[in-house]
C-alpha positions in Angstrom: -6.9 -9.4 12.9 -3.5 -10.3 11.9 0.0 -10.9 12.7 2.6 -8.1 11.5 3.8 -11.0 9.7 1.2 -11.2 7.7 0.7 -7.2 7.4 2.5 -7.0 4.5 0.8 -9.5 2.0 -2.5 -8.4 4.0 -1.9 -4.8 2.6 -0.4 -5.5 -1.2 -4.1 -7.6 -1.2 -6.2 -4.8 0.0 -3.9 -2.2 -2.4 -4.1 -3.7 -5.1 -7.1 -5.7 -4.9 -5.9 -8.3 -7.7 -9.2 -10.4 -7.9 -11.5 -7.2 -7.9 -13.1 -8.3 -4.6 -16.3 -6.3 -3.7 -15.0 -6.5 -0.4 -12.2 -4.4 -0.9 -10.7 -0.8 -2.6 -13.1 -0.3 -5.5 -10.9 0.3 -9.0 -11.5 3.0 -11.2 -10.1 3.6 -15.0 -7.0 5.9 -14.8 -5.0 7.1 -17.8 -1.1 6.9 -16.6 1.8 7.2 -18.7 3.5 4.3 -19.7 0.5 2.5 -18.8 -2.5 3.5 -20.9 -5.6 3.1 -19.8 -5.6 1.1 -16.5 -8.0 -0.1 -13.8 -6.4 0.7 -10.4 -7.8 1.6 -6.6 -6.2 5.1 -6.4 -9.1 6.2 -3.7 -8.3 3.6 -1.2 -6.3 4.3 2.7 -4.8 2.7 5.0 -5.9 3.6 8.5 -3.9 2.9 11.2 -5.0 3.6 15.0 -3.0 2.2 18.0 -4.0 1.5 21.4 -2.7 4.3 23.8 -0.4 1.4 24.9 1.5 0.2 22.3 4.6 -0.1 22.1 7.0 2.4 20.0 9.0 -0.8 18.3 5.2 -2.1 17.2 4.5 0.7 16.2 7.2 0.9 13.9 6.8 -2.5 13.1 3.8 -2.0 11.6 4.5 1.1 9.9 7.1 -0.8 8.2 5.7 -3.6 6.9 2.8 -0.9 5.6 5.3 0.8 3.5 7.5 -2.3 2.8 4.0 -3.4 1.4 3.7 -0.1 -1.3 7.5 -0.6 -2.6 7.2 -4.2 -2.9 4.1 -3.4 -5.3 6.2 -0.7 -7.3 9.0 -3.1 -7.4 6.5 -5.8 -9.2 5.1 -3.0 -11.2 8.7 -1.7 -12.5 10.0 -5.2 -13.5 6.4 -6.3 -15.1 6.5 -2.6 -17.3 10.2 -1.8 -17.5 12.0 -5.5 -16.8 14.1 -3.2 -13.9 13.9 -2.3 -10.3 11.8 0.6 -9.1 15.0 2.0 -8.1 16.2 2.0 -11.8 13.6 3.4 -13.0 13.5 7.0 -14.5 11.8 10.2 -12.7 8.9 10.0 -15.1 8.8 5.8 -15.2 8.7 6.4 -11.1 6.0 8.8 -11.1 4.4 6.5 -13.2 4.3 4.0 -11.0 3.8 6.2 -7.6 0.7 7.4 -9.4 -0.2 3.4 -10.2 0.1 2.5 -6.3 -0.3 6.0 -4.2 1.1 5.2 -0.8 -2.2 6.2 1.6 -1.8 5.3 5.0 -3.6 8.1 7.6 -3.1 7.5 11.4 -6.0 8.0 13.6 -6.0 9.2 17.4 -4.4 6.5 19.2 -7.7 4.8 21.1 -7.2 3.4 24.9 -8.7 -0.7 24.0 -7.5 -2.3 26.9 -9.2 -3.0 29.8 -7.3 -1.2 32.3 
């Protein structure tokens, strides 16, 4: 378990999977424009399933910090290839980069955990 303030640096850890932990999204060779021939965990998601209580504004919350997670990635990844922002960035350098970190999160049937 963790915080939602720690969702985010949580989820650019399991996305990317920077230290090729066993543990986490297995990497697989991909050839990407602009990028060659790169190692990346394009078959990995994000589930997400609430309890039947939770709040709307956690909800979000977490959702958020999910996403925020995937553009802060593209933003790294467009200044490391291009020295600009993923906003910047050209159609093609975007899709580039979209297909580099593909934004996976699935939401399950929300689950009743509590104890009432």
């Amino acid at each position: 378990y963790v915080s939602v303030d720690q969702l985010r640096d949580k989820a650019k850890e399991f996305i990317a999977n920077p230290n090729n932990d066993e543990n986490m999204p297995e990497k697989h060779p991909k050839h990407l424009p602009y990028f060659g021939d790169v190692m990346i965990t394009e078959k990995h998601v994000i589930s997400v399933q609430n309890d039947v209580g939770t709040s709307y504004d956690a909800y979000i919350q977490v959702q958020n910090e999910l996403v925020a997670a995937y553009n802060e990635l593209r933003n790294e990844l467009a200044k490391a290839q291009f020295g600009k922002e993923f906003s910047e960035c050209s159609e093609e350098q975007k899709d580039a980069i979209m297909d580099y970190y593909p934004q996976k999160i699935s939401e399950a049937e929300p689950k009743k955990y509590g104890g009432n």
